[in-house]
C-alpha positions as CSV (number, residue, x, y, z in Angstrom):
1,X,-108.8,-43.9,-4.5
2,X,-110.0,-44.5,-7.8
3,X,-107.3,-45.9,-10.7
4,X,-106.6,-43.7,-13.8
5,X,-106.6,-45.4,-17.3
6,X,-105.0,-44.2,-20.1
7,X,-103.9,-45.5,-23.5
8,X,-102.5,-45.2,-27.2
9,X,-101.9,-46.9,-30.3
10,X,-98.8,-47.0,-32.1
11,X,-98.2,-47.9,-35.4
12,X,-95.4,-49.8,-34.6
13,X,-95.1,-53.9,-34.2
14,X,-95.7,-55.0,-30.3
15,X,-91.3,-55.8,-30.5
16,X,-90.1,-52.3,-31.4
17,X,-92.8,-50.8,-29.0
18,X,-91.7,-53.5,-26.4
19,X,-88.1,-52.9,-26.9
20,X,-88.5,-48.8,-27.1
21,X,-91.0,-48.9,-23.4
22,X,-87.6,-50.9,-21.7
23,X,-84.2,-49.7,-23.3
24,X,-82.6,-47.3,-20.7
25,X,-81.3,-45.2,-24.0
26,X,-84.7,-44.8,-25.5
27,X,-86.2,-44.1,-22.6
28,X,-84.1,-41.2,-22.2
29,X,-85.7,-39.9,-25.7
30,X,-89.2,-39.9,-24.2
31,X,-89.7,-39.9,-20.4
32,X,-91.0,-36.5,-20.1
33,X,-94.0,-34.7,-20.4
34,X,-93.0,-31.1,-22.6
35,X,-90.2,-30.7,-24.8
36,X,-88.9,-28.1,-21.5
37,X,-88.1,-31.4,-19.8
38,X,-85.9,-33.9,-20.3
39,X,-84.8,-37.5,-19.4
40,X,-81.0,-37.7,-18.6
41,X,-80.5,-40.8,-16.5
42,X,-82.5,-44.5,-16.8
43,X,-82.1,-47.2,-15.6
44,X,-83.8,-50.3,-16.1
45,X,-83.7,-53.9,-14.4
46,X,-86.9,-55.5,-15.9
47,X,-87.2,-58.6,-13.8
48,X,-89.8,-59.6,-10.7
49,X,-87.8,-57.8,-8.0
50,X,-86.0,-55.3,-10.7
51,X,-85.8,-51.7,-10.3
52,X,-85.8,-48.6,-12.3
53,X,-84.5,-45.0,-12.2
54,X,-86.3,-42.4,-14.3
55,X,-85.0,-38.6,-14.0
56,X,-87.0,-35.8,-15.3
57,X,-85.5,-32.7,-15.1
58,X,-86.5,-29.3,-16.3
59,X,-83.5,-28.4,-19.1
60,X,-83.4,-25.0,-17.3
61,X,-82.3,-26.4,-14.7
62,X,-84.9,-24.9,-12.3
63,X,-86.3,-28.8,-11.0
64,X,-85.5,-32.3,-11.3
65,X,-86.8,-35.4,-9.6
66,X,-85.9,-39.1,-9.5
67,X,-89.3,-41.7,-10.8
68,X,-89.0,-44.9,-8.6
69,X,-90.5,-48.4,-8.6
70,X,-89.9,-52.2,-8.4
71,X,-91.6,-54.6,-10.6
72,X,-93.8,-57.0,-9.5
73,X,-95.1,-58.6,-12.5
74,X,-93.6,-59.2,-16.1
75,X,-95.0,-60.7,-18.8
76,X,-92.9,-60.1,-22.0
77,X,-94.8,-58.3,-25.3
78,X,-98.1,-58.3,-22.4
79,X,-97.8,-56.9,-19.2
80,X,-95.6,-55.1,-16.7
81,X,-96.8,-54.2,-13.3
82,X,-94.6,-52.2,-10.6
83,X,-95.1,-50.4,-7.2
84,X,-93.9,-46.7,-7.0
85,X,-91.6,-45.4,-4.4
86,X,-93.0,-43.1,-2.3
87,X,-92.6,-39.7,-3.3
88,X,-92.4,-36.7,-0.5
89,X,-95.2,-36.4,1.2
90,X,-97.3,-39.4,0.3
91,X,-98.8,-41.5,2.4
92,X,-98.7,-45.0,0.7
93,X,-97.1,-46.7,-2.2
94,X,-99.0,-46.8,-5.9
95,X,-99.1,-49.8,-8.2
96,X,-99.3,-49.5,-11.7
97,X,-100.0,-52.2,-14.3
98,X,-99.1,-51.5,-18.4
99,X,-101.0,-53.3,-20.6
100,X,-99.4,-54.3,-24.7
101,X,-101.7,-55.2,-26.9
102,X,-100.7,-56.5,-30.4
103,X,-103.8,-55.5,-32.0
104,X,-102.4,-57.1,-35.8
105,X,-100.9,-55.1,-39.0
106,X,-97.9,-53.6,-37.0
107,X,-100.2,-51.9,-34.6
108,X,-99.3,-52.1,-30.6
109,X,-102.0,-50.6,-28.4
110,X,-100.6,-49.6,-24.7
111,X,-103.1,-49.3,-21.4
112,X,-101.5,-47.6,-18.6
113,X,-103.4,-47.9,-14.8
114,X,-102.1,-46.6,-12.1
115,X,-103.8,-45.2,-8.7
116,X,-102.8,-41.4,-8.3
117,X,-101.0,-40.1,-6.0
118,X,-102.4,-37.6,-3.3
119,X,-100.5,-34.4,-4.3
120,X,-101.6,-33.1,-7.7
121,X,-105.1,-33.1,-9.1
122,X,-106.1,-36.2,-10.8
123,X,-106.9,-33.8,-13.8
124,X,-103.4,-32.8,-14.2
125,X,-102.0,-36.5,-12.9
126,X,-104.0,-38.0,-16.1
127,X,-102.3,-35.0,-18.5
128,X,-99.2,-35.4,-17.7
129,X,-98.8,-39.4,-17.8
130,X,-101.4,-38.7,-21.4
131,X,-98.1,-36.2,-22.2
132,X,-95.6,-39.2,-21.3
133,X,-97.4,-41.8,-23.2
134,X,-97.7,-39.8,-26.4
135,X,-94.1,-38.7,-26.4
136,X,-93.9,-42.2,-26.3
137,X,-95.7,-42.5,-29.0
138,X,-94.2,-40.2,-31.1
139,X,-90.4,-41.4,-30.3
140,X,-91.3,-45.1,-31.5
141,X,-93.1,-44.1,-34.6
142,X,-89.5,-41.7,-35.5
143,X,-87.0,-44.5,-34.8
């Protein structure tokens, strides 16, 4: 299975972005994909061993579902790598490794890897993290 790569740069300083990636209450303001979706529950115990809880749900109501993982790696303002539950009907759990780059001048660039999952298309996999990551984007350059 090949890994998908994606990234961004913010023009924010590698602490704000840091702090905006981790906060369970920020990431309520940007882990979803369209502004039809929202975040309503995170949480967040960044640590080797840590878990986190992401819910998406559709704000109609129609869908929701729970984005699960462990850490395995942290290293503050650089990296974070975790293994994702397994969702329904996959076959194996998915690693994924973030990358922070403080590229100088208040400027953060963020590298996101992960393997995709065996479901959906790799085409719309790489859109909707691409969606994720520039809501991302766009919630840390407005706070």
């Amino acid at each position: 299975m090949k890994i998908i790569t994606i990234e961004t740069t913010i023009n924010a300083d590698i602490k704000k972005v840091w702090k905006h990636w981790n906060d369970t209450e920020s990431i309520k303001g940007w882990a979803f994909a369209s502004d039809t979706w929202e975040c309503p529950y995170a949480e967040n115990d960044l640590k080797v061993g840590g878990r986190f809880v992401t819910r998406m749900s559709a704000k109609d109501g129609s869908v929701s579902f729970d984005f699960t993982g462990t850490y395995t790696e942290i290293l503050e303002f650089n990296k974070i790598k975790y293994i994702m539950d397994k969702a329904d009907g996959e076959n194996q759990h998915r690693e994924c490794e973030i990358i922070f780059t403080d590229l100088g001048n208040g400027t953060t660039k963020i590298e996101e890897a992960f393997y995709p999952e065996e479901i959906n298309s790799e085409d719309m996999q790489r859109a909707g993290w691409t969606a994720i990551l520039e809501n991302f984007k766009k919630f840390v350059v407005n706070k």
